[in-house]
N, C-alpha and C positions, 0 to 999 in steps of 0.2 A: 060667230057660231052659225049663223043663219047661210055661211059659205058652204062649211062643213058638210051642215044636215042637208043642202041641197044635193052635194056628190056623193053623200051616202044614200040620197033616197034615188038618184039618179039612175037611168037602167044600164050605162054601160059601166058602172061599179058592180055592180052584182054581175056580169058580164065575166068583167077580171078575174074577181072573187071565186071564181066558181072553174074559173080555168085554173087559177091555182092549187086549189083543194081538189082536183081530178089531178095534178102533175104530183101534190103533192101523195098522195092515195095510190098511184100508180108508182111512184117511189117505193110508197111502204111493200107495196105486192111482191114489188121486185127483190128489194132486201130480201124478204121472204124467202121467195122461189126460189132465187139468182143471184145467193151473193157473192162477195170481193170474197179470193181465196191467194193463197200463196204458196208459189210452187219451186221446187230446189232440182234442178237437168243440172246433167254432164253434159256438155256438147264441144264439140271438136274443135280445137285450136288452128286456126289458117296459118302459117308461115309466110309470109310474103318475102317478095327479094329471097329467097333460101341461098342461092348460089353466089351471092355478094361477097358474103367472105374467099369462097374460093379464086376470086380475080385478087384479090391480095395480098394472096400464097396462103391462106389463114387454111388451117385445120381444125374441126370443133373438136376439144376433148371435154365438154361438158362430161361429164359424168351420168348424171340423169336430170331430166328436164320434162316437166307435163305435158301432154300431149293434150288434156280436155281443160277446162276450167267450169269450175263449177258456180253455177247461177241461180239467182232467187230471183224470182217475176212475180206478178202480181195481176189480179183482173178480174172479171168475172168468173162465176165457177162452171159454166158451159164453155166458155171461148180456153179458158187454162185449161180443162180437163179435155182438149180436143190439139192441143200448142201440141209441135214437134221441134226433135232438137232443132230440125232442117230450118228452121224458120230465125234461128237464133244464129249470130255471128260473131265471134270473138278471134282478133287476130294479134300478130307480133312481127315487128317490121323487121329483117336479119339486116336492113341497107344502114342500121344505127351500127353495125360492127364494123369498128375501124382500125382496130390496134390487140395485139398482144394480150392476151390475159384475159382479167372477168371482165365483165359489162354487164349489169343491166339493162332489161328491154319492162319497157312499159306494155301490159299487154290493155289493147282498146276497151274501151264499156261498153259488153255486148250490146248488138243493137234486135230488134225484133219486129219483122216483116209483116207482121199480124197487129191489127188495131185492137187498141183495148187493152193490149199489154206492159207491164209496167215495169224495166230491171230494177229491182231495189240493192244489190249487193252481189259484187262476185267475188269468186278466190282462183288463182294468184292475181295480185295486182301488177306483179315484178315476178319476170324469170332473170337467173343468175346465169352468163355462157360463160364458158374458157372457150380460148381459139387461143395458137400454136402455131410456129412452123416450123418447120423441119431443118434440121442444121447439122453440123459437122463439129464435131472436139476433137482435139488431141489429147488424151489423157496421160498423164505424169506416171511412171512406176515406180513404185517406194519399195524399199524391202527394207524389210524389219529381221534385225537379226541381234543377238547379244553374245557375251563372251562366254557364255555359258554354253553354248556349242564347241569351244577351244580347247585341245587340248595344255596342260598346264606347260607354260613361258612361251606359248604361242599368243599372238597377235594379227588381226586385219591390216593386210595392206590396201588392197580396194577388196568391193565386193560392187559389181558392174551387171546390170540386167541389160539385155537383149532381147528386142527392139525397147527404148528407154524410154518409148513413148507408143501407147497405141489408138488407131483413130477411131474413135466412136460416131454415130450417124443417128439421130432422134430429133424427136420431139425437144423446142429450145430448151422447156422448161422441165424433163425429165434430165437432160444433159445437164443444166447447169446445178442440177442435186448431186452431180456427182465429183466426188472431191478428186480421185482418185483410183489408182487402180496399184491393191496392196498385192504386194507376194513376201510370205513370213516363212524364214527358213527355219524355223522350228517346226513347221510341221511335216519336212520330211528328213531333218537334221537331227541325230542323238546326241545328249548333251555329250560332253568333251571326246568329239569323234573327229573333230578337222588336226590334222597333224601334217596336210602338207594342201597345195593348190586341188583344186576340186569344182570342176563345172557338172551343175546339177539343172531340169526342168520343173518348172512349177506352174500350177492352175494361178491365175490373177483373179486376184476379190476385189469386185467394184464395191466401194466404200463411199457413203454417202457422207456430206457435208458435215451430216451431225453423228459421223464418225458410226455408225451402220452397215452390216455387209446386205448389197443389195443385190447381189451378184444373180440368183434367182431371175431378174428382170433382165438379165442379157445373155447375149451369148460369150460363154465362159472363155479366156486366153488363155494360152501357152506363154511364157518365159522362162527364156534360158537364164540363167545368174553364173556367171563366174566368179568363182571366190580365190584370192589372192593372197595368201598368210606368210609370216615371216617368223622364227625362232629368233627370241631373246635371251642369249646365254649372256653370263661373266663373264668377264675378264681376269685375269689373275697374273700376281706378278712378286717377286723378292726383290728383295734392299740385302746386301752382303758385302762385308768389310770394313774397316774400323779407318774413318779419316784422319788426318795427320794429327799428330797431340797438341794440337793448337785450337781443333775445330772438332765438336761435335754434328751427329746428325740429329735432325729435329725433327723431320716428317719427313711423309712422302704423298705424293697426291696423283693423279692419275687423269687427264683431258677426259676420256669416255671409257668408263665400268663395265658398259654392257654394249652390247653388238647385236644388230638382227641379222639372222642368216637365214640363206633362201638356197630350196634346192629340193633334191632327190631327199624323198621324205623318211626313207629309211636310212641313209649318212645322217641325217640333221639326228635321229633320231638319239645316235650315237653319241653327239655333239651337246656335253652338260658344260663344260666350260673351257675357254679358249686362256694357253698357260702362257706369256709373253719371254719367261725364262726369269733371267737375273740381271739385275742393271749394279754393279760395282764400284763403290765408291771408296775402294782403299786408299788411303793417304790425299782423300778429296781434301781440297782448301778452298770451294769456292763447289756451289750447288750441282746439280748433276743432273741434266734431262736428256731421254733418250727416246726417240722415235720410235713407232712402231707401224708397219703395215699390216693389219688381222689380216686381210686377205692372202698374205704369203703366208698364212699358219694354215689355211682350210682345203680340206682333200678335196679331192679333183670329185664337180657334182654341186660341189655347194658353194654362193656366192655371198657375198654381203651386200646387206639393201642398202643405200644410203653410204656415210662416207667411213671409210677404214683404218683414217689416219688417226691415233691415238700417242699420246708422249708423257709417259712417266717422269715426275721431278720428286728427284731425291733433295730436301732443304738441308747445306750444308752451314752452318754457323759458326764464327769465330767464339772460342769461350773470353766470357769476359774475366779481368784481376781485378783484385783492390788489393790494398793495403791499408794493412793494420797493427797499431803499436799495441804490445804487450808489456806492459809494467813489470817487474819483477814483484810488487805486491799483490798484481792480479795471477800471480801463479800459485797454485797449490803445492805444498813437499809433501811425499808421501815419504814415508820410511826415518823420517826426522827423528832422531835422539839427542834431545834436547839437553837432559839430565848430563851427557857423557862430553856432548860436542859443543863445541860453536861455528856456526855457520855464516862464512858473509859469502852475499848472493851478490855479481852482477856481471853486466853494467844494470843499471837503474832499469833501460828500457830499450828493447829491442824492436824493428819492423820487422812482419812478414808480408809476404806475398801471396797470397791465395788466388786459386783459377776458378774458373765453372760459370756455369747459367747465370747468364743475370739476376733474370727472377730468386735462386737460388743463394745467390751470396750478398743480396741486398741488404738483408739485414745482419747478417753476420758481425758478431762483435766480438772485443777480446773476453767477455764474462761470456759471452755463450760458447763460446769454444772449450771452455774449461781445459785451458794449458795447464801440466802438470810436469814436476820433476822426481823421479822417483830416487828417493837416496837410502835406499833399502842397501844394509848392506858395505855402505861403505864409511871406512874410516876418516883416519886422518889422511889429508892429503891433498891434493889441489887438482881439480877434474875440469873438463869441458862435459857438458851433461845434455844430450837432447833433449826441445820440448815436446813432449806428449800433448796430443789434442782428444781427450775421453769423448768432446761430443759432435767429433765430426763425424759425417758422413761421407764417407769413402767413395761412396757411388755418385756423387752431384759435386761434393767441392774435392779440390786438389790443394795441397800445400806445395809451394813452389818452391824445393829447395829446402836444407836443414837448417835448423837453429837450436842454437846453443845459450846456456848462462855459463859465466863460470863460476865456480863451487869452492871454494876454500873451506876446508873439514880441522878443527884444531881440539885439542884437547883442553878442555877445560882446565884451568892454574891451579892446582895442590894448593892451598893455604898453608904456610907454615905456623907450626902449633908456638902459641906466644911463649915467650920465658918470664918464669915468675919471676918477680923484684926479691933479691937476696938485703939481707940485714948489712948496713954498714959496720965496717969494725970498730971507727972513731967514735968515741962517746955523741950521743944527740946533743946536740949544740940547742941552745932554746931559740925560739924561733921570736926575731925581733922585728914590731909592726914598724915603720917611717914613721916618723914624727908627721911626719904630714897628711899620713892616710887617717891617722887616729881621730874620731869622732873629736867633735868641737865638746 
């Protein structure tokens, strides 16, 4: 303690003491009078390097970029209330731009030339560039077109724009937005109005990527479109004559039905179907095809697209036979009088022959034929009788040939009427048993 009290009572403590209490009192004055204040400037952003980009080909298409940045400082309130922007500095280096597209530039913390001053906080801290360079495309031309411009059994053969490709020159990144370059012929096509070849001009719509007409942004094309149509008519044709009675016809079929034809658009006009004539299969035994060139049938003017050679086949087919026994119990009599006649039928059992379609006479049996003999009519006598078939059909089966049963018709045998027993004239003799029959 006795250390203490000595440097308290000591004169150069009171000395210190009293410098501090004057530093500190002249603090408070100042608070006072002069205090810390805080202040928000615009001031000018420097661009350094600016022309950097332009050494490697870069063009800025920033859009909009700040020119000031805004600042908060800090100090006393005579020295901030007297600050100019001039005094404060805030820049952005352009030497950080090195490629295609955005980038980020860091802009510096401002600095300020005046003591006493203090940056607490600026804004932007980041600008956002684009930079570009300028390029060249060849854009593709589409045309859009549908059948509903056709007149009806008209069809596209090509549909061909002029020049197929047009060159565009921008900016990469406006260029590569673009898909395309449309021309849609419905907009100066009424529907079903093409009936023959037809070269029209049209405005091109640049059509962006996500399918957009941006056509606005350039300068609008010309193309020419040539349209190329063809008519699709019928073909027509006859089958006439009856093949040899061995063979029916079965079909007929035809290589190509329809034909496009190309040409002078008022003959086409005329032109609803192409007639090939008659193809002749009388007394055919064996199928029947016949060529045809369409283009020897078409008047002078109109051609056929594509190929002309066409060959009609008449299907000639053998009919097929069976054979089948007919019993004489499987026959029906009609006209039977029974009461009067008697009848012997035969032989027992005859075969026929029947023709026609396979299909057709597959199943054919002797109960389905329903053979019949009709004896309407007749007496006594001895016949050959043809058999009747009630359920054929005439149109699909053939009987090959006639058949017969033969028929014996006889009159039934009179009974002669019995004679009665007459009385003897000898007296009745008595009638005497055998000794040996007589019961025991």
């Amino acid at each position: 303690m006795s250390g203490f009290k000595k440097i308290v009572q000591s004169k150069g403590f009171f000395v210190i003491l009293s410098i501090l209490l004057a530093v500190l009192s002249w603090l408070l004055v100042l608070n006072n009078t002069n205090p810390i204040k805080e202040r928000t400037l615009e001031i000018p952003l420097t661009v350094l390097n600016g022309n950097h980009p332009a050494t490697l080909d870069l063009s800025d298409q920033t859009v909009a970029r700040p020119e000031t940045v805004t600042v908060t400082v800090s100090g006393r309130q005579d020295t901030i209330n007297n600050l100019t922007v001039k005094e404060l500095y805030a820049s952005v280096d352009m030497k950080e731009i090195k490629q295609t597209g955005k980038t980020s530039l860091k802009v510096s913390k401002p600095e300020c030339s005046r003591l006493g001053i203090s940056v607490e906080d600026y804004y932007p801290k980041e600008i956002e560039f684009v930079f570009d360079t300028q390029s060249q495309r060849y854009l593709d031309v589409v045309v859009e077109y549908d059948d509903s411009l056709l007149e009806d059994n008209y069809e596209y053969i090509s549909v061909v724009a002029e020049p197929d490709k047009i060159p565009v020159v921008g900016l990469t990144n406006v260029i590569d937005n673009i898909a395309h370059i449309k021309v849609d012929l419905t907009d100066a096509i009424s529907e079903k109005s093409i009936n023959g070849d037809k070269t029209a001009s049209f405005i091109g719509k640049y059509i962006s990527v996500m399918g957009e007409d941006i056509t606005s942004s350039f300068t609008t094309e010309k193309v020419t479109v040539h349209i190329t149509v063809a008519k699709r008519v019928p073909i027509i044709y006859k089958v006439s004559g009856i093949p040899d009675s061995n063979f029916y016809y079965d079909s007929d079929s035809i290589s190509m039905d329809t034909v496009l034809i190309q040409g002078d658009a008022a003959t086409m006009a005329k032109i609803n179907q192409i007639n090939l004539g008659t193809v002749d299969i009388t007394n055919a035994t064996a199928t029947v095809s016949k060529e045809f060139d369409v283009s020897q049938l078409l008047p002078e003017g109109v051609t056929v697209y594509g190929s002309s050679e066409t060959t009609v086949t008449a299907k000639i087919v053998k009919y097929s036979t069976k054979s089948i026994t007919i019993k004489s119990s499987d026959v029906s009599y009609s006209g039977k009088d029974t009461a009067t006649y008697i009848y012997t039928i035969g032989p027992d059992a005859i075969t026929i022959l029947i023709k026609g379609k396979a299909v057709d006479i597959a199943s054919i049996t002797a109960t389905s034929l329903s053979p019949t003999i009709d004896l309407s009519n007749r007496t006594v006598g001895d016949y050959n009788i043809l058999l009747q078939f009630k359920s054929l059909d005439i149109n699909k089966v053939t009987v090959v040939g006639d058949y017969s049963f033969h028929v014996v018709i006889e009159n039934i045998p009179v009974a002669e009427p019995e004679v009665p027993d007459t009385p003897s004239d000898d007296p009745e003799e008595p009638t005497v048993t055998p000794p040996e029959t007589q019961s025991a």
